[in-house]
C-alpha positions, 0 to 999 in steps of 0.5 A, spaced: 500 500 500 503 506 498 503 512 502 495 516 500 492 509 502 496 508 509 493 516 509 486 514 507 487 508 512 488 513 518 483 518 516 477 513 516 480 510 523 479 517 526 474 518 523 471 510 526 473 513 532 469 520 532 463 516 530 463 511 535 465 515 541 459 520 538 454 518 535 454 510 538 456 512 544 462 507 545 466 508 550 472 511 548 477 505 550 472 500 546 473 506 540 481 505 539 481 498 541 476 497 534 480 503 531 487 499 531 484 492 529 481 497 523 488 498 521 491 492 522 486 488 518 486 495 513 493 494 512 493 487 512 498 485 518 498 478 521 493 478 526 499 475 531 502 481 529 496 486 531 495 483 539 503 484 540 503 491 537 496 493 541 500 489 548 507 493 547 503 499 545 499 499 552 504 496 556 508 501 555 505 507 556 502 505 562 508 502 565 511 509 568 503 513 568 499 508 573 503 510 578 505 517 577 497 518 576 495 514 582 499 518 586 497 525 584 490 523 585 491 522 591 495 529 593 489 532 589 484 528 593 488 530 600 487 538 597 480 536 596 478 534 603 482 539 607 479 545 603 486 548 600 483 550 595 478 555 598 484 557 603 488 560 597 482 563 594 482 567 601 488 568 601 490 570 594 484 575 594 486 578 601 493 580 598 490 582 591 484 586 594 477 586 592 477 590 586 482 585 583 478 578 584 477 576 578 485 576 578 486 572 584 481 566 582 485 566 576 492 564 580 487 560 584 485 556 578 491 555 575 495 553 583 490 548 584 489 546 578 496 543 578 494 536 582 487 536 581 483 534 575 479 540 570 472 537 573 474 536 580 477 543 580 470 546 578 467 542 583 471 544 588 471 552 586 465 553 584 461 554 591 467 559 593 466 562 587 459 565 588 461 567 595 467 570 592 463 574 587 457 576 592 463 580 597 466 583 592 460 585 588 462 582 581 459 579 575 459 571 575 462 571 569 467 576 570 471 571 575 468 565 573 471 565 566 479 567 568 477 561 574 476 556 569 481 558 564 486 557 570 484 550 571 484 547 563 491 551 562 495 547 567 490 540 565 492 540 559 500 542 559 502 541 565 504 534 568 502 530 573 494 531 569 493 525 565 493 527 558 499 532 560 504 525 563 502 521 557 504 526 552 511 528 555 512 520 555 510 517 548 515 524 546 520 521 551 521 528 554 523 530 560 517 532 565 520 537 569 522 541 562 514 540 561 512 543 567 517 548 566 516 550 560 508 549 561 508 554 566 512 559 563 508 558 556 501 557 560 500 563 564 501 568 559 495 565 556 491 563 562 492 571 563 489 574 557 484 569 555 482 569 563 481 576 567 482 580 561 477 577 557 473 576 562 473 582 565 471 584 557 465 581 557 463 579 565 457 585 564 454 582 558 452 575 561 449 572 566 449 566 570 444 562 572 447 556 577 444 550 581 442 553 587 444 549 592 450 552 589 449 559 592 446 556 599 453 553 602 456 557 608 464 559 608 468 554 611 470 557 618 478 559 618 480 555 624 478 549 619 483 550 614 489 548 613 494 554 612 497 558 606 503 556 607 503 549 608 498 549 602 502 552 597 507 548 599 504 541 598 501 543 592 507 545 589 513 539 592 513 535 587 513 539 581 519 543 585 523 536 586 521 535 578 524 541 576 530 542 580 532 534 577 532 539 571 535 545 572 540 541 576 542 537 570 543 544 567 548 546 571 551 540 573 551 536 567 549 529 567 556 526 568 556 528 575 556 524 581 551 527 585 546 526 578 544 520 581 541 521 587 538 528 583 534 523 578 532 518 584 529 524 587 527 527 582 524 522 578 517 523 577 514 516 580 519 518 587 517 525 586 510 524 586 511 518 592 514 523 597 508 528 596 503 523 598 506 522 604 508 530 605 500 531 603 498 525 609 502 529 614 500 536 613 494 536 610 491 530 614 495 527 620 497 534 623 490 536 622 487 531 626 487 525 621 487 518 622 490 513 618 484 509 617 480 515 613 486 517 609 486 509 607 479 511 604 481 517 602 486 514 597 482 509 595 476 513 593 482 518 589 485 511 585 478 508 583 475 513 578 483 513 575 481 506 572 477 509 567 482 514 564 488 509 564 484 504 560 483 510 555 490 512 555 493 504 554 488 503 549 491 510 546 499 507 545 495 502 542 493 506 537 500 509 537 504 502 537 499 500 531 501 507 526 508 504 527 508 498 526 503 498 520 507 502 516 502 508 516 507 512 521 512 513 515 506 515 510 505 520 515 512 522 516 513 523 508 506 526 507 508 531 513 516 532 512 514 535 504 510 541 508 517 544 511 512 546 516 515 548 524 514 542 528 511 546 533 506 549 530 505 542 525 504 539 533 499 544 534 495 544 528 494 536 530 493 537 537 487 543 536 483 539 529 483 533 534 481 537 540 475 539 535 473 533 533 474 528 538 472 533 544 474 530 550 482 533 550 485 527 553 484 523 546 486 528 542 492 530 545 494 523 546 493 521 538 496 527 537 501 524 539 501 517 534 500 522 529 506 528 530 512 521 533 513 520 527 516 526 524 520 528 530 527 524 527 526 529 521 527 535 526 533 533 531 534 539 534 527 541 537 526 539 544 520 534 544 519 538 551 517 543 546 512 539 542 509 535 548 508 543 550 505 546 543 500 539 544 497 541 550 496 548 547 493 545 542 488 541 546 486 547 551 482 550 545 476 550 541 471 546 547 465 544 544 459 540 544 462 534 543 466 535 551 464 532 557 467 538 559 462 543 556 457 540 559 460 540 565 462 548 565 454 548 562 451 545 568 454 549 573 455 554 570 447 554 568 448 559 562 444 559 555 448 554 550 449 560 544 453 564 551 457 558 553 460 559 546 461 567 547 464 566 554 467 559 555 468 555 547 472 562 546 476 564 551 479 556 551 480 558 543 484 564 545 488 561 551 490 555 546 492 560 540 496 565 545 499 559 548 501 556 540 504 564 540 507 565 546 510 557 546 514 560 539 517 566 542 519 562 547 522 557 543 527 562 541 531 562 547 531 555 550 530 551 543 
């Protein structure tokens, strides 16, 4: 088979995929798993070939990920019960003011986006958002906006989050030169897209959320842990990451002491040591035993199952492209553009985005469809291309997200408002994101 039919091949299998996570409602592992058998059997690969291709292809994404996930589940899940959250929240608001509360809900969103998923943030948030903006005498969506922003800026490029871990992974880039790099190129535009915008269209909409929302009573501040020693929880395990980074920087990987940094550093030991930083201060020395953080733990790893089944299947899906042939037909198709590998990695990133809906898929089959171009660029970081992915996928929300609908449900606007506000504000995130990245990419590429 040459090279357009390999591509024909593709395009109908991400397009089975759409139509079965779409229209058939088929879970979206089922959906890849078909898909691979689809190219396998379209590309006329031995049947024992396509088993073996879809286990190497699971297996080795899922080897690093299950831990590093689990146990950033659990760091999130230790924010959740303690109410971290809403002690930032107080707190950033306290030393920005008022006047700048949709300001300090962006810095909330984007910290304590960090270890929790998009829609646990937005549960977390949410009944602090409405007490936040009746204080301060701000519109819903004029702090709400730069809020959730904050949240989906670090969900999908910044590491631990799912999505974020499996890209920098399947790129065989450096975590913590993702999370650097993704805070340096995210915030920029969590910024605009967040408290400008929102302040530019937070008089012209309204909200019309649950109300039981709009009933719960703030939390008494002898209840909540510190600020201190919240950020400092948060944060622990993306300092160790970072630091192994700048570490190698100035030291060199040759030096003796590399060793131990790496250990330490690694993201599964980082990770480990945070969980047991996050038991201590958030939980046994504010009167927890270990029997409720055991219980704890396991309700912050069970609903983990599902997203790793879906990030499995997908280096699957990967594993598949390659071993079939259609990496290479995409590698001859792609390299005759002479496109920027960044921008080319964004491009697949967002149209999948667009299609497929959910940003976890989308960036991770992005990821089988950019891989096998990267060897025509050696001198491009995959730190950066694991970046522009994650920029790509921020944007063009729709009805097609689970995410949509659940901005929609608490946030109980009229669906053309959704667009105005939400759908458009992600656009200009992942768009300023893609541009912000570039100029970046200029210094440390």
């Amino acid at each position: 088979m040459d090279s357009m039919g390999m591509i024909v091949v593709l395009l109908v299998a991400i397009a089975l995929i759409i139509f079965l996570t779409i229209r058939v409602k088929v879970h979206a592992f089922v959906s890849l798993l078909l898909a691979c058998l689809f190219i396998g059997f379209a590309t006329n690969m031995n049947l024992l070939d396509i088993l073996k291709s879809v286990e190497k292809g699971i297996g080795g994404f899922l080897g690093m990920l299950a831990p590093i996930l689990a146990l950033g589940a659990i760091v999130g899940k230790m924010m959740e019960i303690s109410g971290g959250a809403e002690r930032l929240a107080r707190t950033m608001i306290r030393v920005m003011g008022k006047r700048n509360t949709h300001w300090a809900m962006m810095v909330v969103g984007y910290i304590c986006g960090i270890p929790v998923f998009f829609q646990v943030g937005i549960v977390l948030l949410m009944p602090l958002l409405f007490c936040v903006a009746i204080e301060a005498g701000m519109s819903l969506v004029m702090i709400g906006i730069p809020m959730i922003i904050g949240l989906l800026t670090v969900h999908c490029i910044v590491p631990p989050h799912p999505a974020a871990t499996a890209v920098a992974v399947g790129l065989k880039a450096d975590i913590g030169k993702v999370i650097l790099y993704g805070l340096i190129v995210g915030l920029p535009a969590a910024m605009i897209a967040g408290p400008v915008f929102g302040k530019l269209v937070g008089s012209k909409f309204t909200l019309n959320p649950p109300e039981h929302m709009l009933k719960k009573e703030p939390t008494p501040e002898e209840q909540l842990p510190g600020f201190g020693v919240t950020l400092l929880t948060i944060l622990f395990p993306l300092v160790l990451m970072i630091s192994k980074t700048v570490f190698e920087f100035s030291l060199g990987k040759e030096h003796p002491l590399m060793g131990y940094i790496n250990f330490v550093g690694s993201p599964v030991m980082a990770l480990l040591l945070a969980v047991f930083l996050a038991y201590w201060t958030l939980g046994l020395n504010r009167g927890m035993n270990m029997e409720k953080l055991q219980k704890f733990s396991e309700t912050a790893i069970g609903p983990m199952a599902a997203i790793l089944l879906v990030i499995g299947a997908s280096g699957a899906f990967n594993q598949v492209l390659m071993d079939s042939g259609i990496g290479g037909a995409i590698k001859s198709v792609l390299t005759s553009w002479h496109i920027n590998p960044l921008i080319l990695a964004w491009c697949v990133a967002a149209v999948m985005r667009f299609a497929v809906g959910g940003a976890t898929i989308a960036m991770i089959t992005a990821v089988g469809l950019v891989n096998p171009v990267l060897p025509m660029y050696p001198g491009v970081d995959p730190a950066l291309v694991a970046v522009a992915i994650g920029a790509g996928a921020i944007g063009f929300s729709h009805v097609n997200d689970p995410g949509f609908w659940f901005v929609k449900e608490y946030f109980g606007m009229q669906m053309g408002d959704l667009f105005k506000t939400y759908t458009l504000s992600t656009t200009i995130a992942s768009v300023l994101g893609l541009v912000t990245l570039l100029i970046f990419s200029q210094f440390v590429g």
